[in-house]
Structure formats: structure tokens, C-alpha cells
C-alpha positions as CSV (number, residue, x, y, z in Angstrom):
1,X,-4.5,-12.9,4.6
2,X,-7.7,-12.6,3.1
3,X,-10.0,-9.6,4.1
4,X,-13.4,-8.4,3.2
5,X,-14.4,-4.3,2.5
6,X,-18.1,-3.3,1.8
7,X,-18.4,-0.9,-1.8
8,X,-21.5,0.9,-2.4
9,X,-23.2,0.0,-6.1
10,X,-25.1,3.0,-8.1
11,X,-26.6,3.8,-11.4
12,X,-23.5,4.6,-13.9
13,X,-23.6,8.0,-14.6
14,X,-24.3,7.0,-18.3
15,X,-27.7,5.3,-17.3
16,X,-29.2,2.9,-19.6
17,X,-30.2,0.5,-16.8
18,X,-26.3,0.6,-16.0
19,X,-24.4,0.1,-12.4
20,X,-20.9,1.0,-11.0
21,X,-19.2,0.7,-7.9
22,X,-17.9,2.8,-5.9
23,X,-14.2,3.1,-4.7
24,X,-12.8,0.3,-3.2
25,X,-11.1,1.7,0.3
26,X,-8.9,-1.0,1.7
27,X,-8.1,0.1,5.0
28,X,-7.7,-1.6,8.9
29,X,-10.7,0.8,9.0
30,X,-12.9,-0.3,6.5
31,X,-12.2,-4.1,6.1
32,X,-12.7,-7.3,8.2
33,X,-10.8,-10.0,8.5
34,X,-14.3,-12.1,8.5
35,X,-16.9,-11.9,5.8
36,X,-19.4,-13.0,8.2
37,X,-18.4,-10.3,10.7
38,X,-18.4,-7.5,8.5
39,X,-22.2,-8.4,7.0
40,X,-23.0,-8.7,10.6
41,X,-22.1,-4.9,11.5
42,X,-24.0,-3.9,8.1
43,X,-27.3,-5.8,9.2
44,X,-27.0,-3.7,12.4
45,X,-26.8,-0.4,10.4
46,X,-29.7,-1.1,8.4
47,X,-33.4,-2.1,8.2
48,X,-33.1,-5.3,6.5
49,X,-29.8,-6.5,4.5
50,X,-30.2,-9.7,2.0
51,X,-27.8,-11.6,-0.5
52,X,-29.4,-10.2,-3.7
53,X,-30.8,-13.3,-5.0
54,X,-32.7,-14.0,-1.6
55,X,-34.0,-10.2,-1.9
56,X,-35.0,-10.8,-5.0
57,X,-38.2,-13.5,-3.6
58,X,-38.4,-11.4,-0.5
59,X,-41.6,-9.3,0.3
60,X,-40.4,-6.3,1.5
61,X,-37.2,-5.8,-0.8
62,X,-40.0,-6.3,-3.6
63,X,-42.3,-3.7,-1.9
64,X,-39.0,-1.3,-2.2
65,X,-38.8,-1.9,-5.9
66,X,-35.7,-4.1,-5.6
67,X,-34.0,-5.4,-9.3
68,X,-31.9,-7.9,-10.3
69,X,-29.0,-6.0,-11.6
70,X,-26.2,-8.8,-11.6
71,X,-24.8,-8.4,-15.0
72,X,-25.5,-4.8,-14.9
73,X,-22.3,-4.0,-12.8
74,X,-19.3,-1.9,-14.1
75,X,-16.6,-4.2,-12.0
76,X,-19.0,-6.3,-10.3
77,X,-17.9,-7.8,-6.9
78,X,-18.8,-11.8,-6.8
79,X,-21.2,-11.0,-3.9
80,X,-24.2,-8.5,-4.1
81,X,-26.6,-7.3,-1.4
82,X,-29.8,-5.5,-1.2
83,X,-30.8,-3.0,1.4
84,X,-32.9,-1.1,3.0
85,X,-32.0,1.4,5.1
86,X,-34.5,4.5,6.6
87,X,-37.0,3.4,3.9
88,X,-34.2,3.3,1.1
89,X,-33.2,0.8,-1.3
90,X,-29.3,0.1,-2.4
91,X,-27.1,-2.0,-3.2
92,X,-23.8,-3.1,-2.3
93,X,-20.9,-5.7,-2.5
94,X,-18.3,-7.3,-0.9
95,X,-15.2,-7.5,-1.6
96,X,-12.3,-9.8,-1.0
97,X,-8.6,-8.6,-1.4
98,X,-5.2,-10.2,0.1
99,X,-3.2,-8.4,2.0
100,X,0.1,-8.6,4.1
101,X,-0.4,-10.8,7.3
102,X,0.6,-7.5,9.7
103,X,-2.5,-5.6,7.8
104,X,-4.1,-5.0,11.6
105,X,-1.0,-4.5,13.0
């Protein structure tokens, strides 16, 4: 089955305008079984949450200095979102793995 975990995106530790992610956890704890569910409990965590491309023409995610770092990503997921959360930009992806049918169980 196919399952969905959030990893967090920072500056490399090198710099130059670089990004990594963080550890990807797969856990019953950490993953959904629905993308849509699992970017649905992140909106409810945060201020605002946006696909990075819609941040990218959105207002307030430009107010918060938002980038366009696709590209820029050490292992980028295929999926990148913007936040803001208590005034604070970041980024994150989402990730989709396979796993064995009895992963909830």
C-alpha cells in the first residue's frame, strides 16, 4: 500500500543557496495512508500551508520572504510546501513510500 510521511526541508549545512531534507521517519505514527488527510492535519498545525508553486503568487507567503527552491533540494521529494507557522517560514515535502498491506496493523 502506498503511504504518505511529511519531511521537514532546511538550508544544507554547506549553504550556497542549498537545501536538504530531513530524515525520512516511516512509521504507523508518522505516515497516512491518505495524502489528502495527512496535508489536512498539517493545515491545522499551522498558520497557512500552500503547495510551493501556489505560495510562490501568494501575498502573505511573499510577505514571509518565501523562495522558490525546487532544484535546490538535496533528495527532493516530488511535492513541496510552504509554511507559515507562529510567524515562521519553512518548508516541507511529502513523501510517498510502499509498504506491506498490514503497515497499520
Amino acid at each position: 500500500m502506498k503511504i504518505y510521511t511529511e519531511v521537514y526541508i532546511t538550508p544544507h549545512h554547506s549553504g550556497f543557496g542549498m537545501y536538504q531534507t530531513g530524515e525520512l521517519q516511516i512509521s504507523p505514527q508518522t505516515s497516512w495512508a491518505d495524502f489528502g488527510d495527512l496535508t489536512f492535519e498539517i493545515a491545522q498545525n499551522s498558520d497557512a500551508v500552500l503547495e510551493l508553486s501556489e505560495a510562490l503568487e501568494d501575498p502573505e507567503f511573499q510577505a514571509a520572504g518565501v523562495e522558490d527552491i525546487s532544484g535546490r533540494i538535496n533528495n527532493q521529494p516530488d511535492t513541496l510546501f510552504a509554511r507559515i507557522s507562529d510567524g515562521n517560514l519553512n518548508y516541507f515535502g511529502i513523501v510517498e513510500s510502499e509498504v506491506a498491506d498490514d503497515f497499520y496493523a
